[in-house]
KEDORO-431392 format. One record per atom (N, C-alpha, C): x, y, z; residue in one letter; residue number from 1; atom name. Coordinates in Angstrom, 3 decimals. Layout:
% KEDORO-431392
palum c1:X&c2:Y&c3:Z&rest:a&nr:NUM&atom:CA
...
END
This chain:
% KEDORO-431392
palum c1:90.627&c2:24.220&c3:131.603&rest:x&nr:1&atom:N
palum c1:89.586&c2:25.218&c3:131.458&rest:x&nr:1&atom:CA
palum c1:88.227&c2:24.519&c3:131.509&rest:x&nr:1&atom:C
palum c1:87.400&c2:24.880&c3:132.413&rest:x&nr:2&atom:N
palum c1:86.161&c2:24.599&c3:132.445&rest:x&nr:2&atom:CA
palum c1:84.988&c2:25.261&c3:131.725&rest:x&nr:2&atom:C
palum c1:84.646&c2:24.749&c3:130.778&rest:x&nr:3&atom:N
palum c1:83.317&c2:25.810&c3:130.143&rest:x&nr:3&atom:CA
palum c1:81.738&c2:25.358&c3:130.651&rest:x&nr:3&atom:C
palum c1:81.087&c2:26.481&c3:130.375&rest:x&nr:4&atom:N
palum c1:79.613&c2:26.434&c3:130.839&rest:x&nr:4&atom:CA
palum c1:79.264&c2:25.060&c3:129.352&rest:x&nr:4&atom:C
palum c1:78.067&c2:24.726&c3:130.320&rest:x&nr:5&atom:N
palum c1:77.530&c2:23.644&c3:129.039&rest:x&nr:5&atom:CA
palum c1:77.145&c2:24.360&c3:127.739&rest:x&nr:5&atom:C
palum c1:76.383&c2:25.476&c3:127.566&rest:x&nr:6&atom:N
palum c1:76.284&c2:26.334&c3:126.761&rest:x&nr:6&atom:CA
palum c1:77.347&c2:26.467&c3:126.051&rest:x&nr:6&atom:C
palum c1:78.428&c2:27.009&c3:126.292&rest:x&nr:7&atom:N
palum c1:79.569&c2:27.433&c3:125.410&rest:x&nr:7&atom:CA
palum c1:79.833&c2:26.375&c3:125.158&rest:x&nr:7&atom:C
palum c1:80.113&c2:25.182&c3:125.785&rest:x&nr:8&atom:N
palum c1:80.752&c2:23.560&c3:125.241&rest:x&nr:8&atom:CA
palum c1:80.127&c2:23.306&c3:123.822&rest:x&nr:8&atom:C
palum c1:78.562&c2:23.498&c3:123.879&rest:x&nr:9&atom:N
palum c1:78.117&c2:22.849&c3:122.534&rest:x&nr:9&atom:CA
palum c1:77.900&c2:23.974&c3:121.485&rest:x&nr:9&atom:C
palum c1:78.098&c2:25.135&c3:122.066&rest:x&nr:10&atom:N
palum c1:78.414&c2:25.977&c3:120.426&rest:x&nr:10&atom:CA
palum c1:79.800&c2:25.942&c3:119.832&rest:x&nr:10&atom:C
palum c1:80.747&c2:25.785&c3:120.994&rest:x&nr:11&atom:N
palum c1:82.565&c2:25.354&c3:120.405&rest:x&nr:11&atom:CA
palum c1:82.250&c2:23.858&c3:119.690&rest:x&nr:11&atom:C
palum c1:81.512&c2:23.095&c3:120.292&rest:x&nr:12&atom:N
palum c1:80.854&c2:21.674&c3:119.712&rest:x&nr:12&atom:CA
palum c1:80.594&c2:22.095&c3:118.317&rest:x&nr:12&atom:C
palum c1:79.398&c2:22.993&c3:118.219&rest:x&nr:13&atom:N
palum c1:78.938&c2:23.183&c3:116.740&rest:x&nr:13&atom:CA
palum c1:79.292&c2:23.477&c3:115.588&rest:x&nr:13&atom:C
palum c1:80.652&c2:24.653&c3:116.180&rest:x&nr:14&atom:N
palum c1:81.736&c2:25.160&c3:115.792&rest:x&nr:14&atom:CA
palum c1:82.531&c2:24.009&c3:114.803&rest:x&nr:14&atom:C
palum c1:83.036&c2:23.134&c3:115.470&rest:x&nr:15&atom:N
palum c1:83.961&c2:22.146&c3:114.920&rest:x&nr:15&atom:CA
palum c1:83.357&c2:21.276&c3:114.328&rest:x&nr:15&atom:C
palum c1:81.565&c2:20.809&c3:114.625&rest:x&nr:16&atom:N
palum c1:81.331&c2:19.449&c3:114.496&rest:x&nr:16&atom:CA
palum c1:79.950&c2:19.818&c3:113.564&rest:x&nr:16&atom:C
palum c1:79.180&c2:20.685&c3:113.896&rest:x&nr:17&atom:N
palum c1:77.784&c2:21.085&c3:113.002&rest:x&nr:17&atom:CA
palum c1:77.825&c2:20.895&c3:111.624&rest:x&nr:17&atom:C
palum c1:78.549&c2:20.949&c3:110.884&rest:x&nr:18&atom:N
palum c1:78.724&c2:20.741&c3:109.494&rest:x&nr:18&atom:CA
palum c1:78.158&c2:19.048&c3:109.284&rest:x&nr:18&atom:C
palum c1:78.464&c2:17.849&c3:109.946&rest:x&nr:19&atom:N
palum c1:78.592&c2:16.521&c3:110.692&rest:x&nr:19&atom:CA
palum c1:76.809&c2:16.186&c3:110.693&rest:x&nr:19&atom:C
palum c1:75.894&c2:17.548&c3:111.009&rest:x&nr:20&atom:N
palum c1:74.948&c2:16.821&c3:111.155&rest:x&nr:20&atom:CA
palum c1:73.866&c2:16.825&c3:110.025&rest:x&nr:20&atom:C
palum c1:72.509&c2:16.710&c3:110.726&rest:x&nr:21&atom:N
palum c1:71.974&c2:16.716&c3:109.306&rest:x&nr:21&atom:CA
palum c1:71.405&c2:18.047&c3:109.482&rest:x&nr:21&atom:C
palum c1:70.928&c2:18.311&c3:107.896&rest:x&nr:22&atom:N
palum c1:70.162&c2:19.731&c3:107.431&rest:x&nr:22&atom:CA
palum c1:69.521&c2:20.619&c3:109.126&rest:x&nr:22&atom:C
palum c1:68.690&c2:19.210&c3:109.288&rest:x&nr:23&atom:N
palum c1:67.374&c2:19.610&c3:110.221&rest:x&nr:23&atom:CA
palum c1:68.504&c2:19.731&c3:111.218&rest:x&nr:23&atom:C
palum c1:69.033&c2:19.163&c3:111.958&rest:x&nr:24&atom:N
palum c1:69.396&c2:19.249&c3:113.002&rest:x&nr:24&atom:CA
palum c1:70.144&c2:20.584&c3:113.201&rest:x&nr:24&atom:C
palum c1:71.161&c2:20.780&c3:112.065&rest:x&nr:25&atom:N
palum c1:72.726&c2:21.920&c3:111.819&rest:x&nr:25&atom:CA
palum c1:70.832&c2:23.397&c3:112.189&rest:x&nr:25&atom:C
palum c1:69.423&c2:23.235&c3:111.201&rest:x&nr:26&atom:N
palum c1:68.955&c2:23.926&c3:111.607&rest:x&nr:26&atom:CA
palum c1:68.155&c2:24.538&c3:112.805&rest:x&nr:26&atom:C
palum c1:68.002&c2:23.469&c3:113.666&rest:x&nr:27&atom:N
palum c1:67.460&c2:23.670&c3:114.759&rest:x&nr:27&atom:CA
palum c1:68.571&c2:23.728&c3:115.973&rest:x&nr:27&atom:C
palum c1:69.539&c2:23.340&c3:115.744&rest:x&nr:28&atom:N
palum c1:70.866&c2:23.806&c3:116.729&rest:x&nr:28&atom:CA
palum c1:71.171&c2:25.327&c3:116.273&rest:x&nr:28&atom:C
palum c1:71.088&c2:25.463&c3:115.308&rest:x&nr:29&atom:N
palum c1:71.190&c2:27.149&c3:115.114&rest:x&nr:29&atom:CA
palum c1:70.478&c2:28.214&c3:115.449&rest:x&nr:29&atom:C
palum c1:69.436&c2:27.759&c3:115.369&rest:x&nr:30&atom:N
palum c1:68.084&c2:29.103&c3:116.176&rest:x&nr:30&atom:CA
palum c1:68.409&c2:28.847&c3:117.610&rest:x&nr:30&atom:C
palum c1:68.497&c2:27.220&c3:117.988&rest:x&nr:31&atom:N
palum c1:69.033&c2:27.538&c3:120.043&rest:x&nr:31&atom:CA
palum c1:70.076&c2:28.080&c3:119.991&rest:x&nr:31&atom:C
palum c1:71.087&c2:27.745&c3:119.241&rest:x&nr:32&atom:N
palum c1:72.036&c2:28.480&c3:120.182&rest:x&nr:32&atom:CA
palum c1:72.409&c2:30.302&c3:119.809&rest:x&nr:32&atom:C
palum c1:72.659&c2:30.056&c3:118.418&rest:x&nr:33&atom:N
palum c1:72.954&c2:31.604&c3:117.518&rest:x&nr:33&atom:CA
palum c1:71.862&c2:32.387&c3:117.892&rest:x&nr:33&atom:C
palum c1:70.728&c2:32.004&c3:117.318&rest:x&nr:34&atom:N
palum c1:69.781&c2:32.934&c3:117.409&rest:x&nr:34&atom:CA
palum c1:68.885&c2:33.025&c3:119.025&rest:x&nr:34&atom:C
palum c1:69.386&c2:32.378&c3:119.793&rest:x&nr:35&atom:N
palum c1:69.112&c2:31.798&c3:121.656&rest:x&nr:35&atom:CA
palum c1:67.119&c2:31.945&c3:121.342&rest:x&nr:35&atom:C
palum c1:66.489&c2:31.323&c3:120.474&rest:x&nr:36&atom:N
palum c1:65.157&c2:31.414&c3:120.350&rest:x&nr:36&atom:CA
palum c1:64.601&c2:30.057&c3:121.206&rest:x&nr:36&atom:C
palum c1:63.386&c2:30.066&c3:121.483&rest:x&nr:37&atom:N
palum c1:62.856&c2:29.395&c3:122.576&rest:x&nr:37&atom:CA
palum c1:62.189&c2:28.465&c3:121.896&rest:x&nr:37&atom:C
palum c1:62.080&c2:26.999&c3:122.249&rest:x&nr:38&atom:N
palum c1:61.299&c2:25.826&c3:122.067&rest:x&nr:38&atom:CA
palum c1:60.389&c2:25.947&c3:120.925&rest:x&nr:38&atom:C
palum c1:59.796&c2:26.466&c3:121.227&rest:x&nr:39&atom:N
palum c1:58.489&c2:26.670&c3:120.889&rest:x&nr:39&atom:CA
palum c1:58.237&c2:27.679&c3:119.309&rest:x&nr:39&atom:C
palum c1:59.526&c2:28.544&c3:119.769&rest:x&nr:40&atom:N
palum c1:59.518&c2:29.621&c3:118.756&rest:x&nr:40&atom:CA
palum c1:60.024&c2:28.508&c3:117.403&rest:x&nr:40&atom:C
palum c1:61.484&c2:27.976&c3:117.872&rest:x&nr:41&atom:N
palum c1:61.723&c2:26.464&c3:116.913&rest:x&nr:41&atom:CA
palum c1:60.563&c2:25.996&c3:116.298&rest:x&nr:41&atom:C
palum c1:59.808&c2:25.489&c3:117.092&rest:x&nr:42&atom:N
palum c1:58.588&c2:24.593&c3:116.399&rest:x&nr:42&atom:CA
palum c1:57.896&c2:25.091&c3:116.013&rest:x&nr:42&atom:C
palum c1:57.727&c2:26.533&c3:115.835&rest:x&nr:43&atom:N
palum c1:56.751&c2:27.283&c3:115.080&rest:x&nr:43&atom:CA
palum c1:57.473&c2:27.658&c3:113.920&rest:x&nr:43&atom:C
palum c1:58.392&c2:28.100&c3:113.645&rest:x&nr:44&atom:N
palum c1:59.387&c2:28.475&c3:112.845&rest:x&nr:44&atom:CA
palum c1:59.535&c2:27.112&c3:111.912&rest:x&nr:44&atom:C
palum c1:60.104&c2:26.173&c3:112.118&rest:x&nr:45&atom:N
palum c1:60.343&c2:24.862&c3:111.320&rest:x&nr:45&atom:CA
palum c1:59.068&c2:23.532&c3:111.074&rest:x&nr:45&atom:C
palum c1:57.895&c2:23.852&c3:111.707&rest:x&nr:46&atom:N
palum c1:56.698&c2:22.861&c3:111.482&rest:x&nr:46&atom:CA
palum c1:56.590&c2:21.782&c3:112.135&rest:x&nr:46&atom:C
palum c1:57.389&c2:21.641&c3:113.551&rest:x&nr:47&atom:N
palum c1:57.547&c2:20.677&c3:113.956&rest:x&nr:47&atom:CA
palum c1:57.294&c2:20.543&c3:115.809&rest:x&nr:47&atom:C
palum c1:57.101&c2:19.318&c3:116.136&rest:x&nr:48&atom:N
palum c1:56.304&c2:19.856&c3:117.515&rest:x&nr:48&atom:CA
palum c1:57.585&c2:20.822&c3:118.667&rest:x&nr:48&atom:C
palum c1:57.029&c2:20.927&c3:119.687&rest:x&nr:49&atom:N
palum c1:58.176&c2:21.484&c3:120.676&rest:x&nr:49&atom:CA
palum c1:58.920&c2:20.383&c3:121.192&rest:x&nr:49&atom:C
palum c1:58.544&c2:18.980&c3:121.353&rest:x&nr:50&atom:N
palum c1:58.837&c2:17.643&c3:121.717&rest:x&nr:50&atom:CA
palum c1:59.932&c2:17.252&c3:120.576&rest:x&nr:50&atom:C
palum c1:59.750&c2:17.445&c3:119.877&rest:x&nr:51&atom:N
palum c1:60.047&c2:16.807&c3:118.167&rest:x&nr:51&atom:CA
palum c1:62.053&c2:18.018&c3:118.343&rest:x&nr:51&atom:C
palum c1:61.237&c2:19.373&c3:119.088&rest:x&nr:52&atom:N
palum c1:62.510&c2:20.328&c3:118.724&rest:x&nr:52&atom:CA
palum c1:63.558&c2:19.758&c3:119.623&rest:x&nr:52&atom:C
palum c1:62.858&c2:19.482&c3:121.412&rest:x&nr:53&atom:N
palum c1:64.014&c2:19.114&c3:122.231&rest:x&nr:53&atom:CA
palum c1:64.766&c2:17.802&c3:121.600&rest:x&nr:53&atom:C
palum c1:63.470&c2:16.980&c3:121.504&rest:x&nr:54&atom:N
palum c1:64.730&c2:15.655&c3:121.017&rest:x&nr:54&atom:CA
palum c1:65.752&c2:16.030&c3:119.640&rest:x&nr:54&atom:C
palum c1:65.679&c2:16.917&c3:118.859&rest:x&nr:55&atom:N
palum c1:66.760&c2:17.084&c3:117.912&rest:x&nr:55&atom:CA
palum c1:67.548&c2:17.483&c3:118.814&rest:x&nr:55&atom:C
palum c1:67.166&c2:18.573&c3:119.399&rest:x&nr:56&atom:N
palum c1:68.673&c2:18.909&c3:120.197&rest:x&nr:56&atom:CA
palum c1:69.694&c2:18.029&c3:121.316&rest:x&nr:56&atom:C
palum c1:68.588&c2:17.238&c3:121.743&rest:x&nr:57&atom:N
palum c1:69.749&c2:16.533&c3:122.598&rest:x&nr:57&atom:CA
palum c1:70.170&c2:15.172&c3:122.069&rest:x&nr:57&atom:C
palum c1:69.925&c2:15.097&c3:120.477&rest:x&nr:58&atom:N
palum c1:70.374&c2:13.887&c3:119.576&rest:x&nr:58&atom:CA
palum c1:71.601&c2:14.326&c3:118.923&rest:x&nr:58&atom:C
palum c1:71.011&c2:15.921&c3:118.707&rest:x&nr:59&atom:N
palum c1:72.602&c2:16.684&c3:117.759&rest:x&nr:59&atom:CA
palum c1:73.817&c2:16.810&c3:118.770&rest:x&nr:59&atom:C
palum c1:73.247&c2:17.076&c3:120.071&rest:x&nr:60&atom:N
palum c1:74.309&c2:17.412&c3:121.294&rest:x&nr:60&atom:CA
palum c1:75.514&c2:16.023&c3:121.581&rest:x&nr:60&atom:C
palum c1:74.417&c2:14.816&c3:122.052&rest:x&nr:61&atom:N
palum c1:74.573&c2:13.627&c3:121.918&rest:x&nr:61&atom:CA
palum c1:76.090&c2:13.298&c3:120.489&rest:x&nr:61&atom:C
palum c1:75.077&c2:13.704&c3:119.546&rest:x&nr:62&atom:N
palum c1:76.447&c2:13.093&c3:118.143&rest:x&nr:62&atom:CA
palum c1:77.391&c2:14.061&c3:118.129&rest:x&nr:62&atom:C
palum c1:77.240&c2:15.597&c3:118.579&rest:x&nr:63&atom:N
palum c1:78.491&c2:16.636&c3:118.724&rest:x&nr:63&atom:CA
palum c1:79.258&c2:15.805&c3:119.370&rest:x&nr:63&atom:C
palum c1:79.182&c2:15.321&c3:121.058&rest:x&nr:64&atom:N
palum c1:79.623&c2:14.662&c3:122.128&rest:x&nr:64&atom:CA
palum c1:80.834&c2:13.408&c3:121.297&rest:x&nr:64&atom:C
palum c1:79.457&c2:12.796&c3:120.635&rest:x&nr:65&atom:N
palum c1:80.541&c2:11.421&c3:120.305&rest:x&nr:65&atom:CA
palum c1:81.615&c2:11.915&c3:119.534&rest:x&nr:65&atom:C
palum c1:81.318&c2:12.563&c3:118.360&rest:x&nr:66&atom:N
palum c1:82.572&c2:13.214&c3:117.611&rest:x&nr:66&atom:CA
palum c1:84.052&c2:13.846&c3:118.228&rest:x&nr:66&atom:C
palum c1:83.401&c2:14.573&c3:119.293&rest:x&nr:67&atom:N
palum c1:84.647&c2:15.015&c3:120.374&rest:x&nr:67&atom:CA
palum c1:85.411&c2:14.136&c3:120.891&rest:x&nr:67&atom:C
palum c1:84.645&c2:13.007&c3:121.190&rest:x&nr:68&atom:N
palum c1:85.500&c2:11.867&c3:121.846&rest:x&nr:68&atom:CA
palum c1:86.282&c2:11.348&c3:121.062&rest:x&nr:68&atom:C
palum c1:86.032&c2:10.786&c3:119.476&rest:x&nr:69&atom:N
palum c1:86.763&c2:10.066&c3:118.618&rest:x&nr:69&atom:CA
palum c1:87.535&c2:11.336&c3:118.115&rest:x&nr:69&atom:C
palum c1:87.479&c2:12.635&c3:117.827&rest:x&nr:70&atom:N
palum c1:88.435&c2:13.352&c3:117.593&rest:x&nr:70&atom:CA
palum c1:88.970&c2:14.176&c3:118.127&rest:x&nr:70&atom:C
palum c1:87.739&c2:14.477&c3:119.378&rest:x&nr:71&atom:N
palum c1:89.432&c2:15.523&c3:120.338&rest:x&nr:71&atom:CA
palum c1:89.210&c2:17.138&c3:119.714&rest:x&nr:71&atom:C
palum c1:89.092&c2:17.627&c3:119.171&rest:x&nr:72&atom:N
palum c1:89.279&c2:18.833&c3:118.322&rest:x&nr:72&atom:CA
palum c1:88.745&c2:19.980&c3:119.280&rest:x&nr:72&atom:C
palum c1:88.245&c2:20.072&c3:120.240&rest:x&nr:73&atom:N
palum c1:87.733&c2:21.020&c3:120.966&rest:x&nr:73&atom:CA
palum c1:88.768&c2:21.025&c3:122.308&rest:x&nr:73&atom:C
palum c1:89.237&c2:19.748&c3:122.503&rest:x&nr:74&atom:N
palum c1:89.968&c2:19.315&c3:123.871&rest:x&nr:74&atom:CA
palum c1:91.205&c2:19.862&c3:122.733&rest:x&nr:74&atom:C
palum c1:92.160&c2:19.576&c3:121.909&rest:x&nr:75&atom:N
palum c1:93.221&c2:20.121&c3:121.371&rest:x&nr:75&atom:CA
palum c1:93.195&c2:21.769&c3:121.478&rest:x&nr:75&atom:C
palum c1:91.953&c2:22.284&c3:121.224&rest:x&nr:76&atom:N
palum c1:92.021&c2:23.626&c3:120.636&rest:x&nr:76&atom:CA
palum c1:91.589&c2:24.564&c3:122.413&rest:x&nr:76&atom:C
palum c1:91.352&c2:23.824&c3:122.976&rest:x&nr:77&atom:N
palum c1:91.577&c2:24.202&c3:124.246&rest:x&nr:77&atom:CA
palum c1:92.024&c2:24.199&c3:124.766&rest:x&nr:77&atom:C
palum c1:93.642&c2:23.107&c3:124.928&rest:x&nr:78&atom:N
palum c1:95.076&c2:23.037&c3:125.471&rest:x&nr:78&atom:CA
palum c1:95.568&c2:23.857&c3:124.387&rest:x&nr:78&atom:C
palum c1:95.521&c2:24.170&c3:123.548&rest:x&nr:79&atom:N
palum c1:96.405&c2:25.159&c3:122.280&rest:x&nr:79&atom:CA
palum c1:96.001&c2:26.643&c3:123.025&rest:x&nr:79&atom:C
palum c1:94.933&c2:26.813&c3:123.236&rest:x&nr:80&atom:N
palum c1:94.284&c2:28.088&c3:123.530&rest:x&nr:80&atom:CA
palum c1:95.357&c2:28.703&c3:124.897&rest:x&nr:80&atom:C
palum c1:94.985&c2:27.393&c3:126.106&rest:x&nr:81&atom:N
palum c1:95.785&c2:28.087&c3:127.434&rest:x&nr:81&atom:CA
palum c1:97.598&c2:27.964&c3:126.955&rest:x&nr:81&atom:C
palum c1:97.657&c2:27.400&c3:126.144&rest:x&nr:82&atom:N
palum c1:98.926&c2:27.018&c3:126.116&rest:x&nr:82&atom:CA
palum c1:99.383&c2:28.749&c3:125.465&rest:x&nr:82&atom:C
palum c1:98.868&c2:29.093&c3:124.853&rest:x&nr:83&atom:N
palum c1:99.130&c2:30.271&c3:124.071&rest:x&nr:83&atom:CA
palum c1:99.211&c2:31.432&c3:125.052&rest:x&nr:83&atom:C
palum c1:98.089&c2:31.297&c3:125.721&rest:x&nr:84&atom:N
palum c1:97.941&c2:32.576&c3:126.869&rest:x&nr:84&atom:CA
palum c1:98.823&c2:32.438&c3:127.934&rest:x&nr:84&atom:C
palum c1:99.360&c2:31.051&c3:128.334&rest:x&nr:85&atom:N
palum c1:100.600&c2:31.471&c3:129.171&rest:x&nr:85&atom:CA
palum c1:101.848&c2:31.879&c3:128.783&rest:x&nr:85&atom:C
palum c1:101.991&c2:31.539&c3:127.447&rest:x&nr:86&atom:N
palum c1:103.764&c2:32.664&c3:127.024&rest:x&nr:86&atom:CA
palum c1:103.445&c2:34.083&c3:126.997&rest:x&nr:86&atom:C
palum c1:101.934&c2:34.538&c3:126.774&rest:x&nr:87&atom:N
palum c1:101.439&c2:35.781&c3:126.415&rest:x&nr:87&atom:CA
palum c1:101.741&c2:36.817&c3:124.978&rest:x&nr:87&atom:C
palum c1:101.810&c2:37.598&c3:125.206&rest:x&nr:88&atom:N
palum c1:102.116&c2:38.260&c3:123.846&rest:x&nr:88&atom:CA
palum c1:103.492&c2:38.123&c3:122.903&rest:x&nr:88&atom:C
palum c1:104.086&c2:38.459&c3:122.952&rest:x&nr:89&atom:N
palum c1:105.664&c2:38.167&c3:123.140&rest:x&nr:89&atom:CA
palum c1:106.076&c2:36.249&c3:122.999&rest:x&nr:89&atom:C
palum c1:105.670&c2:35.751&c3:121.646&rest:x&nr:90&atom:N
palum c1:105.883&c2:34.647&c3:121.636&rest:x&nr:90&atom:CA
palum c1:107.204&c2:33.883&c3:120.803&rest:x&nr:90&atom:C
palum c1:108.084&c2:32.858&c3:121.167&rest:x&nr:91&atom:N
palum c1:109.140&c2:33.228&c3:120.615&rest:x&nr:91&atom:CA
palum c1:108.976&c2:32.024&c3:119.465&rest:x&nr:91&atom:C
palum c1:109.863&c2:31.479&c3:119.022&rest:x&nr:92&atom:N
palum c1:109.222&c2:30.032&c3:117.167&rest:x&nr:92&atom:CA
palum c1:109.746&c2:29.231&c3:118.750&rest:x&nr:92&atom:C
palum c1:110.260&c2:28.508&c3:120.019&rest:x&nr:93&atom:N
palum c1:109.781&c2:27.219&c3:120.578&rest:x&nr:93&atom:CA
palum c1:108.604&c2:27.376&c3:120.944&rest:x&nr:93&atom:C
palum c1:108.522&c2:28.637&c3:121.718&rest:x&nr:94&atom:N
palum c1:107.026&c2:28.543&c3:122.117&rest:x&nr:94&atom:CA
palum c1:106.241&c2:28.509&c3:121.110&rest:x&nr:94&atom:C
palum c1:106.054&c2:28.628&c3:119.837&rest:x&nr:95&atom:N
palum c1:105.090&c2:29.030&c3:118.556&rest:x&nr:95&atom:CA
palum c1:105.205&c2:27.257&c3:118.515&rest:x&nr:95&atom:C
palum c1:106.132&c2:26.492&c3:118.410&rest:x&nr:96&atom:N
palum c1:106.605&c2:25.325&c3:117.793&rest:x&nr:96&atom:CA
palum c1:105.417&c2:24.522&c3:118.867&rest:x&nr:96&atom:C
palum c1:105.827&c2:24.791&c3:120.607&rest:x&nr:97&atom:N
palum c1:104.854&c2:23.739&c3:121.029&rest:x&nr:97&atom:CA
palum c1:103.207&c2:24.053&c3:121.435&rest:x&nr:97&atom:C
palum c1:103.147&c2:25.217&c3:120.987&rest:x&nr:98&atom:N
palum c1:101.507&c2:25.661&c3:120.460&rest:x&nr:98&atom:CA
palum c1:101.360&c2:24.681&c3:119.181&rest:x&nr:98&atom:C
palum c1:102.067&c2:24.525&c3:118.461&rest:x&nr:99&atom:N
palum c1:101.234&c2:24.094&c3:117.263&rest:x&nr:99&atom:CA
palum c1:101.373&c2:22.200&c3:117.348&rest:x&nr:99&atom:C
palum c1:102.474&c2:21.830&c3:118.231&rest:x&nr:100&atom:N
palum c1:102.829&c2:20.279&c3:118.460&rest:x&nr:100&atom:CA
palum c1:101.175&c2:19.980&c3:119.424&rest:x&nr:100&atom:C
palum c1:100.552&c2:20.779&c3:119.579&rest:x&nr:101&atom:N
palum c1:98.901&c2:20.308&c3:120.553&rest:x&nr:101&atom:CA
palum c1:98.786&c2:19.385&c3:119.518&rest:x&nr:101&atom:C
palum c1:98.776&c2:19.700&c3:117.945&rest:x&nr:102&atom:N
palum c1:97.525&c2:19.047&c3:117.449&rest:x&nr:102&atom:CA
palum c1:98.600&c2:17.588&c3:116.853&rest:x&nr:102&atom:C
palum c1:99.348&c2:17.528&c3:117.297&rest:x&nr:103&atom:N
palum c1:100.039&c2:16.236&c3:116.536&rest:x&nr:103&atom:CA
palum c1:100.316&c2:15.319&c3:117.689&rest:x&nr:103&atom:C
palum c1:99.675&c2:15.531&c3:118.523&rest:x&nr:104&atom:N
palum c1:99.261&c2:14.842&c3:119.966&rest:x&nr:104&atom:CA
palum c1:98.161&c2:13.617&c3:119.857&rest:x&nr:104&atom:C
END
């Protein structure tokens, strides 16, 4: 499954935002949740519009590394298609190797 970069780093934020700091968990939240603009950030939090991009592509950056050393977005995305191809109607092997993703 291929995701837009957008969706990558809110499933990112999803798993990993807790990970960062105050400032950052807050200025990744107005881009992405609240989709507010640069500027609106730096008016909102006291800080320049320069000051807002580099948090974000420092928080994106440490989301990134976290994925790599743990995987948790790449697991929950082979769990995901893995689920949608038995479809509704799932039986305990198929339930069994949905849940063997994460002991991978």
């Amino acid at each position: 499954m291929i995701l837009d970069e957008s969706v990558r780093l809110c499933l990112l934020n999803d798993f990993y935002g807790s990970l960062l700091t105050e400032n950052q968990q807050k200025v990744l939240d107005s881009y992405l949740n609240y989709n507010l603009q640069l500027t609106e950030i730096s008016q909102n939090i006291g800080i320049t519009r320069q000051a807002v991009l580099d948090t974000i592509k420092k928080a994106s950056n440490k989301l990134e590394n976290y994925e790599k050393k743990l995987g948790m977005l790449k697991k929950y995305l082979a769990q995901k298609d893995l689920a949608e191809s038995f479809g509704d109607n799932i039986n305990k092997k198929q339930l069994s190797k949905i849940l063997d993703v994460w002991k991978e």
